[in-house]
C-alpha positions in Angstrom: 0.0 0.0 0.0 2.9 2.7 0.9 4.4 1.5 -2.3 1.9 2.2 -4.5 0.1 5.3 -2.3 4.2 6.6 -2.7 3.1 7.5 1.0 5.4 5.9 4.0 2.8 5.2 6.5 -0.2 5.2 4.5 -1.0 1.7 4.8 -1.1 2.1 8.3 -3.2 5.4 9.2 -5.9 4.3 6.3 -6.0 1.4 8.4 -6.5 3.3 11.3 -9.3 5.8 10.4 -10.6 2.3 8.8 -11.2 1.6 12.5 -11.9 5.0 13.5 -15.1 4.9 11.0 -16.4 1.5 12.0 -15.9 2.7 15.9 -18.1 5.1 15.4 -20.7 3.2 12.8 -20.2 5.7 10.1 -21.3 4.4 6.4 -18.1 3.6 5.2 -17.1 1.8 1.3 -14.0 0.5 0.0 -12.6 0.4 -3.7 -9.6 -1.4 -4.1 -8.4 -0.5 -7.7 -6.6 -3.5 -9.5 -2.6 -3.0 -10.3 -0.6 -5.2 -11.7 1.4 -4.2 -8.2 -1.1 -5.7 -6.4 -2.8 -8.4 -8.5 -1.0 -11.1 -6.0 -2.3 -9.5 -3.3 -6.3 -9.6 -3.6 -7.2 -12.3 -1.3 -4.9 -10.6 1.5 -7.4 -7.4 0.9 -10.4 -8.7 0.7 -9.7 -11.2 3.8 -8.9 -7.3 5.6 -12.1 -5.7 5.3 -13.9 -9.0 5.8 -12.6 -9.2 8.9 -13.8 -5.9 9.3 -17.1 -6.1 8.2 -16.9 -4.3 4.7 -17.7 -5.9 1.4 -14.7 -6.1 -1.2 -14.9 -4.1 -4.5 -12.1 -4.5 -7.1 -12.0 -2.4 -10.2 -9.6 -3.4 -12.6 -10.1 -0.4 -14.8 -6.8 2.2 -14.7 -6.7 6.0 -16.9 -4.3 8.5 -17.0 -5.0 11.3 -14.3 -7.1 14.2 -15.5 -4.1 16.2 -17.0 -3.7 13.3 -19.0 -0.5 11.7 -17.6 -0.4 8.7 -18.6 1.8 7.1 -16.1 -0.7 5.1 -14.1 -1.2 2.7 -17.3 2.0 0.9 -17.1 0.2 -0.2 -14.3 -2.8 -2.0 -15.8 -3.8 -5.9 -15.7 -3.4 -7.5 -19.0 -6.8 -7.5 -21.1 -7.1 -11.3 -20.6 -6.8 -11.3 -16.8 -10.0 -9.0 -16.3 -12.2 -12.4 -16.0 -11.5 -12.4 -12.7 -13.7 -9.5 -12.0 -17.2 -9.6 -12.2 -19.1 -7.6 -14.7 -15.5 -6.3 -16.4 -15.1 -9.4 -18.7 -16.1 -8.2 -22.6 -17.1 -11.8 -23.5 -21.0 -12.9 -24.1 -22.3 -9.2 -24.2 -25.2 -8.7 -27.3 -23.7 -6.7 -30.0 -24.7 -3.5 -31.3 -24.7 -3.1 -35.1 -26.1 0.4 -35.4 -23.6 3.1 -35.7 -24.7 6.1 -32.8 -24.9 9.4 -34.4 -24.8 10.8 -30.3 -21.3 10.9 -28.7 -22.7 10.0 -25.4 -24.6 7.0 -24.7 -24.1 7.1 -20.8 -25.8 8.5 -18.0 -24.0 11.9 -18.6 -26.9 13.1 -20.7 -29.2 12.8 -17.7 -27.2 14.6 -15.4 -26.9 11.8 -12.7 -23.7 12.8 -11.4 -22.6 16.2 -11.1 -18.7 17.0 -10.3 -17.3 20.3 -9.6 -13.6 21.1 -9.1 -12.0 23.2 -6.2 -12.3 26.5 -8.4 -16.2 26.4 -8.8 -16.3 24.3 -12.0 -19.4 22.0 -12.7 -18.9 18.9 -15.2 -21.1 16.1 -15.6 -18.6 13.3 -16.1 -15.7 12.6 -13.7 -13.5 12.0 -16.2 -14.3 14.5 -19.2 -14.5 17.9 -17.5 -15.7 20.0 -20.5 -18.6 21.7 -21.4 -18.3 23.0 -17.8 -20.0 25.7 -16.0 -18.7 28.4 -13.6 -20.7 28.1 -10.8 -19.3 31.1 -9.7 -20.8 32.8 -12.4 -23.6 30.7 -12.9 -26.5 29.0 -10.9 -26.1 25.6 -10.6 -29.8 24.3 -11.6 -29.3 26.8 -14.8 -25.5 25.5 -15.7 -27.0 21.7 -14.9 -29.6 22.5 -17.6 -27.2 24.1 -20.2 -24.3 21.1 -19.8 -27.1 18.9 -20.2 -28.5 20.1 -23.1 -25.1 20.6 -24.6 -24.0 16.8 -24.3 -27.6 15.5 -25.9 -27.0 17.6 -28.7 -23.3 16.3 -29.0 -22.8 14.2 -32.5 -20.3 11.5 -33.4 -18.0 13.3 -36.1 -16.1 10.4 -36.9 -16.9 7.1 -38.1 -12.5 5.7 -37.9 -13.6 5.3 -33.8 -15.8 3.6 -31.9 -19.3 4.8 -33.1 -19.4 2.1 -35.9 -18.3 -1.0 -33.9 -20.0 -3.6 -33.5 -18.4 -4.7 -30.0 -19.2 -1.5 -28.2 -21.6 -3.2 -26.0 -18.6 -5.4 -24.7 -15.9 -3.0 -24.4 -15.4 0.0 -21.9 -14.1 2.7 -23.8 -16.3 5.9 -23.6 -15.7 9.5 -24.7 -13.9 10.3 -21.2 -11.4 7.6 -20.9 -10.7 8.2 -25.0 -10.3 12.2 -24.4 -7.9 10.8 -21.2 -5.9 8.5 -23.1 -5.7 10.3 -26.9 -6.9 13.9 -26.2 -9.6 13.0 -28.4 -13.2 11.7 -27.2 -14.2 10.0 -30.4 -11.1 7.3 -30.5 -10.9 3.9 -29.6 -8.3 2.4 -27.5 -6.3 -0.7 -28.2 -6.2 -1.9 -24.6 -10.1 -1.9 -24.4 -10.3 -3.3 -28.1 -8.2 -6.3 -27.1 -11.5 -6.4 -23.9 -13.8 -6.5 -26.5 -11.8 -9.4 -28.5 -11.3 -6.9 -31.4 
């Protein structure tokens, strides 16, 4: 944990307000986010918060940091070892033949989640922070309704990336880990091609 955190001592005061939480019965959840660093090491975290009383959650998905440093990639479990982890394998999932004229096809066109940065900025995905909305400058319900808007209206202007492929249902590429990985939101990405078994 120190290792990866880069933090000496980390493992050791999460831990600790880990306790501090549950003392007090405070709702508390855990990700643990798959590395190849820690692959071996699973079991050994999930037995921990068992122990504890806390359900284990893996993700295996890793994408650069919002300024688009890649670093944390060289990071990431090889395509084929995702099995392990339910609801990330690509296999078995109905494919979609219809090319989407709309870039998004997530819940970021309903507004479900609403992020906003430490200078005031509202986004609606937490990976793709534009359109954004100064809520300094801006009420929030009105900026909601204009970044909204703005997404629904947002086509595909590309067919070279994933709009026309068939195995998008199977594959976790979207228009924020693309923008992330190849400054551009319409692009696939080999990693989550090989997911797809593309």
């Amino acid at each position: 944990y120190d290792r990866i955190s880069g933090v000496p001592g980390a493992f050791a005061r999460t831990s600790r307000g880990i306790e501090l939480m549950l003392e007090r019965s405070l709702p508390l959840k855990v990700k643990t986010q798959v590395l190849s660093l820690n692959l071996g090491h699973l079991p050994r975290i999930k037995r921990f918060l068992e122990q504890r009383g806390l359900t284990f959650t893996a993700n295996p998905l890793l994408f650069p940091a919002l300024d688009r440093d890649p670093a944390a990639l060289s990071y990431r479990i090889r395509p084929d070892q995702l099995h392990r982890f339910k609801g990330f394998s690509g296999c078995g999932k109905a494919e979609r033949s219809v090319e989407r004229e709309y870039l998004f096809e997530c819940s970021l066109t309903r507004g479900m989640n609403l992020y906003v940065d430490p200078q005031g900025r509202l986004s609606l995905c937490q990976l793709l922070r534009y359109p954004s909305a100064d809520l300094l400058r801006e009420p929030l319900a009105a900026a909601r309704h204009r970044l909204i808007a703005a997404a629904r209206r947002r086509k595909v202007t590309s067919r070279d990336g994933c709009s026309s492929c068939t195995a998008r249902s199977g594959c976790f590429n979207c228009p924020g880990r693309a923008y992330l990985e190849t400054a551009d939101a319409e692009s696939r990405i080999p990693y989550y091609c090989r997911i797809a078994g593309r």
